[in-house]
N, C-alpha and C positions, 0 to 999 in steps of 0.2 A: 684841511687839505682841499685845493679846488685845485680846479681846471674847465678850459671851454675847449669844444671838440667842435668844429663843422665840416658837413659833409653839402656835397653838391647831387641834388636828386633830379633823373630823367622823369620826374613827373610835377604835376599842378599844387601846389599849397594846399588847396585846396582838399585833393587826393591823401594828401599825407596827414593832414590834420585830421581828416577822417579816420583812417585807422589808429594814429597814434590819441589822440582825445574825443573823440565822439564812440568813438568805438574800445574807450578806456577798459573795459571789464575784461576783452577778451585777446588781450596780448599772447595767452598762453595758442592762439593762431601761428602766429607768423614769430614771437621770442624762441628762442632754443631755452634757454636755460630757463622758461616756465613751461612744467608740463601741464600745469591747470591753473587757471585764475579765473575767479569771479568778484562778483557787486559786493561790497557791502559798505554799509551807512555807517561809514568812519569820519566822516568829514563834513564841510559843508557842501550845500549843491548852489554850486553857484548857476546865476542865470545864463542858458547856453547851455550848461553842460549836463548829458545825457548822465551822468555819473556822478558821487560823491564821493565814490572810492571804492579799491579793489583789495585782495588779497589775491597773489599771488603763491601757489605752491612749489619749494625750489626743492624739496627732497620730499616728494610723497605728501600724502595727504597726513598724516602725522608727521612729521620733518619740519625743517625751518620755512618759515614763509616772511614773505616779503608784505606787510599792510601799509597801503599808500591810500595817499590821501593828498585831494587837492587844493592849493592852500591860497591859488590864484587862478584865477580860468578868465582870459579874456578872448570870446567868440570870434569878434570883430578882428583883429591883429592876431590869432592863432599863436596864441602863448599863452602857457601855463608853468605855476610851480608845484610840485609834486614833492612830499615827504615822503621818506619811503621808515618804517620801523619794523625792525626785526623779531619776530616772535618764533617762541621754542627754540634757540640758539643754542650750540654747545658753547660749554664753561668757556672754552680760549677764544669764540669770536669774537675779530675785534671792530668790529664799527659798533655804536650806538644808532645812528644813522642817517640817512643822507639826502640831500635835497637835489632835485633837476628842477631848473629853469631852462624849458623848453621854449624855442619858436620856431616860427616856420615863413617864409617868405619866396614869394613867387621873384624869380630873376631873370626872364624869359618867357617864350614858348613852351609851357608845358613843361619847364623848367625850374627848380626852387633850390632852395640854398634851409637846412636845419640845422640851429645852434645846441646844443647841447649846454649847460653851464652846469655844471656837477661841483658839489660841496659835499665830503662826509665827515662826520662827525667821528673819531674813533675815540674808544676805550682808553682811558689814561695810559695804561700799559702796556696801550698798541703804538704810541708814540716813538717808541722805539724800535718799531720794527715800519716807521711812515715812509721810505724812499720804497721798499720792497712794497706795502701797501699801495702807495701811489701807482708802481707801473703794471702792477696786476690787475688795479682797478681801471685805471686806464686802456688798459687790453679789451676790458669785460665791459665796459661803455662803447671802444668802439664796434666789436662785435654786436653790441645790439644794434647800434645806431646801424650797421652791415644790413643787418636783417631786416629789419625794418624798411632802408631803401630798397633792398632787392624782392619785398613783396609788394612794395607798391609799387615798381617799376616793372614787374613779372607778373604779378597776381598769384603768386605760389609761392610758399614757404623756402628761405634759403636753405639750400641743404644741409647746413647745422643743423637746421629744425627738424629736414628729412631723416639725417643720422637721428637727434635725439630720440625720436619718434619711433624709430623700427627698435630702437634700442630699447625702449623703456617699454614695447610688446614684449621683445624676445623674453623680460624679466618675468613680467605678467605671467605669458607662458611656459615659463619655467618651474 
């Protein structure tokens, strides 16, 4: 299942390449649906990149997490491909899992233009459930790619990320 997503950003390539791959480790910033991500030596480091790879936490720190890894990193032209694989999964999840080829290009003034190119991979006996798959995931791509431009054109987490945030206190303190 693929698909390509772009979006038009009020800020520099340059800007956006920084938090989205220089600043690889700590999406769980400015992502809503990561409440923690960190480093770790999953992958290769390629030259340029401040990272080898992250894990991502998407339900708690014992919950399913997302480990990516990067599988192309080019400094110069600001594009990378990212694997993403699923660990601690329930029984009926169905991706195996899924590749972004990311870029990012300047189209103006302080201006840029980011591709998304998404590929997953699903579970043979998610096949049948791939149109309903397709547009949920396609929701959940362009929500990030949302956030992502509205913290680099804001400097503050989109308020998805606000909501998840106060949400995932209230539980703590519960």
């Amino acid at each position: 299942m693929r698909f390509v997503k772009k979006a038009a950003v009020h800020a520099s390539a340059e800007k956006v390449w920084n938090t989205f791959a220089r600043d690889f480790d700590n999406a769980y910033v400015w992502m809503a649906s990561v409440p923690h991500s960190f480093a770790q030596a999953n992958g290769s480091q390629f030259e340029g990149a401040q990272s080898c790879g992250r894990v991502c936490e998407l339900d708690g720190a014992n919950g399913v997490r997302a480990s990516e890894k990067f599988l192309a990193y080019d400094e110069d032209n600001k594009t990378c491909t990212i694997r993403i694989d699923f660990v601690d999964t329930f029984i009926g999840f169905p991706l195996d899992h899924n590749m972004l080829a990311f870029s990012i290009v300047d189209t103006g003034d302080n201006e840029s233009e980011m591709t998304w190119a998404f590929r997953s991979q699903l579970k043979p006996w998610a096949y049948l459930l791939w149109p309903f798959i397709r547009i949920v995931l396609g929701v959940f791509v362009g929500q990030i790619m949302a956030e992502l431009q509205y913290f680099v054109e804001n400097g503050t987490p989109h308020p998805r990320k606000i909501k998840a945030m106060k949400g995932a206190k209230r539980v703590a303190g519960a």
